[in-house]
C-alpha positions in Angstrom: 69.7 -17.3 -16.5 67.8 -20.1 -17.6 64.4 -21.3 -16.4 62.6 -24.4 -17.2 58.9 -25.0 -16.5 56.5 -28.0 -16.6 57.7 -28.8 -20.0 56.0 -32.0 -21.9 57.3 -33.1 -25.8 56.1 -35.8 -28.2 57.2 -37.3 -30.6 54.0 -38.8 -32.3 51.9 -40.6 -29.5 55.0 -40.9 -27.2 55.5 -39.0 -24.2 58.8 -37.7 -24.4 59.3 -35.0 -21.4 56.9 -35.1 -18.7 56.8 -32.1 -16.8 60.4 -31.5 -16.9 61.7 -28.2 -14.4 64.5 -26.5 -13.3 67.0 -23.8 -13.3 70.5 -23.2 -15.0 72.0 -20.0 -13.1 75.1 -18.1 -14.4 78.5 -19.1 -13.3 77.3 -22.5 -12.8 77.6 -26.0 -15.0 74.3 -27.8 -14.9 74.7 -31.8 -15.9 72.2 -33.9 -17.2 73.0 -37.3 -16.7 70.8 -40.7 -17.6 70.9 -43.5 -19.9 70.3 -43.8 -23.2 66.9 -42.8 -24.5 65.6 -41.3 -21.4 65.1 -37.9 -22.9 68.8 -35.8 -22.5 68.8 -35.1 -26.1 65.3 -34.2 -26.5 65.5 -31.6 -23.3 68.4 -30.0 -25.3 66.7 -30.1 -28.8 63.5 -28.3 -26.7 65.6 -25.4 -24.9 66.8 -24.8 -28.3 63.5 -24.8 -30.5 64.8 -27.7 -32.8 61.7 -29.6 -31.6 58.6 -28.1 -30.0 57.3 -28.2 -26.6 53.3 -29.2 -26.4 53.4 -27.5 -22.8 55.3 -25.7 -20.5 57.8 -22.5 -20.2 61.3 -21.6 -21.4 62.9 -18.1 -20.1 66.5 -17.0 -20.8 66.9 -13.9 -18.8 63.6 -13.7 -17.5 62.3 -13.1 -21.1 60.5 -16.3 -22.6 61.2 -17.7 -25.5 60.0 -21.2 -26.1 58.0 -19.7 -29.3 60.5 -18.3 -30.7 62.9 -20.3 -33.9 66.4 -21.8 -32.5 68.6 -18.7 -35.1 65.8 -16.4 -32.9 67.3 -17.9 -30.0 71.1 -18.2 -30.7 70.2 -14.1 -30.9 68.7 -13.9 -27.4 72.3 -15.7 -25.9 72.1 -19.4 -26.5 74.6 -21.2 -27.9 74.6 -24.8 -28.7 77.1 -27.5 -29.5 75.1 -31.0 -30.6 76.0 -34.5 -30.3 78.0 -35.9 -33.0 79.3 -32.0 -33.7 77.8 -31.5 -36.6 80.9 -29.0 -37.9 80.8 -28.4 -41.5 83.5 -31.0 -42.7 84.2 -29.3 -46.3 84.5 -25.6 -44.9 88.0 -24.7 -43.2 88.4 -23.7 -39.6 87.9 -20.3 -40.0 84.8 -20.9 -42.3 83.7 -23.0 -39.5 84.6 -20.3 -36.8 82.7 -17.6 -39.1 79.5 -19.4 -39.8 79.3 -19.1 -35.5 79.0 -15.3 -36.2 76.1 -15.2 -38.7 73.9 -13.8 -36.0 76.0 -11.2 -35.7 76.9 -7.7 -38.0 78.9 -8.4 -40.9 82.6 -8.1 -40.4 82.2 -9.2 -37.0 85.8 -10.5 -36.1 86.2 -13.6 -34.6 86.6 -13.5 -30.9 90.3 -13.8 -29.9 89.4 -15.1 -26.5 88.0 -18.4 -28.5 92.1 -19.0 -29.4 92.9 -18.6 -26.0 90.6 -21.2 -24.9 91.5 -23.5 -27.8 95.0 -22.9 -29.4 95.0 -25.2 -31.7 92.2 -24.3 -33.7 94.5 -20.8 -34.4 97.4 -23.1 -35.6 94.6 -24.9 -38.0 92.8 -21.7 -39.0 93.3 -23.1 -42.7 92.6 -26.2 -42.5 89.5 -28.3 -43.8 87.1 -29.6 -40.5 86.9 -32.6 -41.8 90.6 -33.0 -41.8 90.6 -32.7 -37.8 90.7 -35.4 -35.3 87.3 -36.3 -33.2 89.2 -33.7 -30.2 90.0 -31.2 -32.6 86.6 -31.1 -34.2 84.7 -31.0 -30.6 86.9 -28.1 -29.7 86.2 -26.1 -33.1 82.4 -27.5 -32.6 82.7 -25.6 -29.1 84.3 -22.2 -30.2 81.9 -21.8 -33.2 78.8 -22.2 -30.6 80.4 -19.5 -28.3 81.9 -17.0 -31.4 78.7 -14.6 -30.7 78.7 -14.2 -27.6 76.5 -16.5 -26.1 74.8 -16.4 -22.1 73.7 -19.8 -21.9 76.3 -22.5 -23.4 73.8 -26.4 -24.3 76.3 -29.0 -24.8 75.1 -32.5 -25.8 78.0 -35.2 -24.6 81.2 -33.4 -25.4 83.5 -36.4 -24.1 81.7 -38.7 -26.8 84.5 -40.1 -28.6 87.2 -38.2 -27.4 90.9 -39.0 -26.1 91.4 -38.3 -22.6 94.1 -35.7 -23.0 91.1 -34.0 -24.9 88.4 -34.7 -22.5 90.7 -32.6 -19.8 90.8 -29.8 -22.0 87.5 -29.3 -22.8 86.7 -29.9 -19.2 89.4 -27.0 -18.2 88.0 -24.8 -20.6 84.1 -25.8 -19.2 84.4 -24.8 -16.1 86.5 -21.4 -17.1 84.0 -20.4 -18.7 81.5 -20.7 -16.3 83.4 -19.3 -13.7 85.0 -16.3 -15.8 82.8 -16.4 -19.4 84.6 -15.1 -22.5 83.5 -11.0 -21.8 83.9 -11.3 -17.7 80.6 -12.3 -17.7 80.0 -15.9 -16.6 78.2 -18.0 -18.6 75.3 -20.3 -17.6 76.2 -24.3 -19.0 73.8 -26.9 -19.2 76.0 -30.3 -20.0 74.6 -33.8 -21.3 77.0 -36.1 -20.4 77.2 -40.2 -19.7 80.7 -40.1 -18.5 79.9 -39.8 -15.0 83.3 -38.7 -13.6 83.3 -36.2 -16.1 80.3 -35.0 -15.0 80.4 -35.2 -11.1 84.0 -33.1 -11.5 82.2 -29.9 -13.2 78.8 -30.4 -11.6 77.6 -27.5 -9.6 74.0 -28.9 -9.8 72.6 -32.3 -11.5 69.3 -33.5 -12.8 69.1 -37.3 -13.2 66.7 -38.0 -15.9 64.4 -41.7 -16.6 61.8 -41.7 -19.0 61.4 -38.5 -19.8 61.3 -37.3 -16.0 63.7 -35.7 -13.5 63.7 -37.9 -11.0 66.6 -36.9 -9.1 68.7 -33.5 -9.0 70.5 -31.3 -6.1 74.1 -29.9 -5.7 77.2 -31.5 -7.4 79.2 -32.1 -4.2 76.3 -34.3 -2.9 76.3 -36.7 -6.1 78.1 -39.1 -4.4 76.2 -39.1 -1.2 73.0 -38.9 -3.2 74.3 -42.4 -5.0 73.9 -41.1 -8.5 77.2 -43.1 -9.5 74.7 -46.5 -8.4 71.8 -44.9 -9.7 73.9 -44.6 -13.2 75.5 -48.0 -13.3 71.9 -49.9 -12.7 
């Protein structure tokens, strides 16, 4: 679903990504893991065209698209939840859930599936998002990046600051979608995450990322044998 080529970012005269690869295939959850400042939120920022790439390729369905603007993008499949959620805190749920369709026709109907996946967000459809807990607003950040439809899901740290009754939710609801999308097609996820148990549960591939290079990555049942857990807590 998603390829990633040779990719290289700056920001000024700092070498951001250097020569960053790999895939993201449908049906499976990618994880980016690494410490702080090593590049994960960059890498996101790039596959969505909030910040440039100096070199390199970005294909979503075999059609590239690392020229093209992010609301280009969100139209070609990608949906993106950032870190810190960025909902809009003044606008109600539904507002919130709404401003995920502007892609889309007018009148497009919100997706029932989304209050499937996230019930409470239909018992708080009036509600200001500002008014909603940290869990509450990740979830409703979540649904409004996958109300049009997306192919590819970007999720930047979705545990961060979360309560662990949450944090199992939004893991459930992860791996469903990957495994049975919102349409019965199965979405391709690529997940920033520090929480490494988090991480190594819905891993079906992982990229270990230091100074702005992969430096490690293979199949999520081998992160333990592959000492990623050392490799994180060095």
């Amino acid at each position: 679903m998603l390829q990633v080529e040779g990719i290289n970012q700056y920001y000024g005269g700092s070498h951001i990504l250097r020569n960053v690869g790999f895939e993201a295939r449908a049906g499976e959850v990618t994880v980016v893991l690494g410490r702080n400042g090593v590049g994960k939120t960059t890498l996101l920022k790039s596959l969505m065209g909030l910040v440039a790439i100096k070199t390199g390729r970005i294909a979503l369905d075999g059609q590239d698209i690392h020229k093209l603007t992010p609301y280009e993008r969100v139209r070609r499949g990608i949906g993106y939840v950032p870190q810190g959620r960025e909902i809009f805190g003044r606008l109600t749920v539904e507002e919130n859930l709404r401003m995920g369709l502007a892609s889309r026709p007018g009148g497009t109907p919100i997706p029932p599936r989304l209050f499937e996946l996230f019930p409470v967000l239909k018992q708080m459809l009036g509600r200001r998002g500002g008014d909603l807990s940290g869990g509450q607003q990740q979830q409703l950040a979540i649904a409004r990046a996958l109300a049009a439809g997306p192919k590819l899901l970007i999720l930047d740290e979705p545990t961060e600051g979360i309560q662990p009754s949450v944090i199992k939710d939004i893991g459930r609801v992860i791996r469903q979608l990957a495994d049975e999308g919102l349409n019965g097609k199965r979405l391709a996820i690529v997940l920033v995450e520090q929480y490494y148990d988090f991480a190594a549960e819905l891993a079906d591939q992982y990229l270990v990322m230091e100074r702005g290079v992969v430096v490690r990555s293979g199949r999520g049942d081998a992160m333990e044998a592959d000492g990623v857990r050392q490799a994180m807590s060095i």
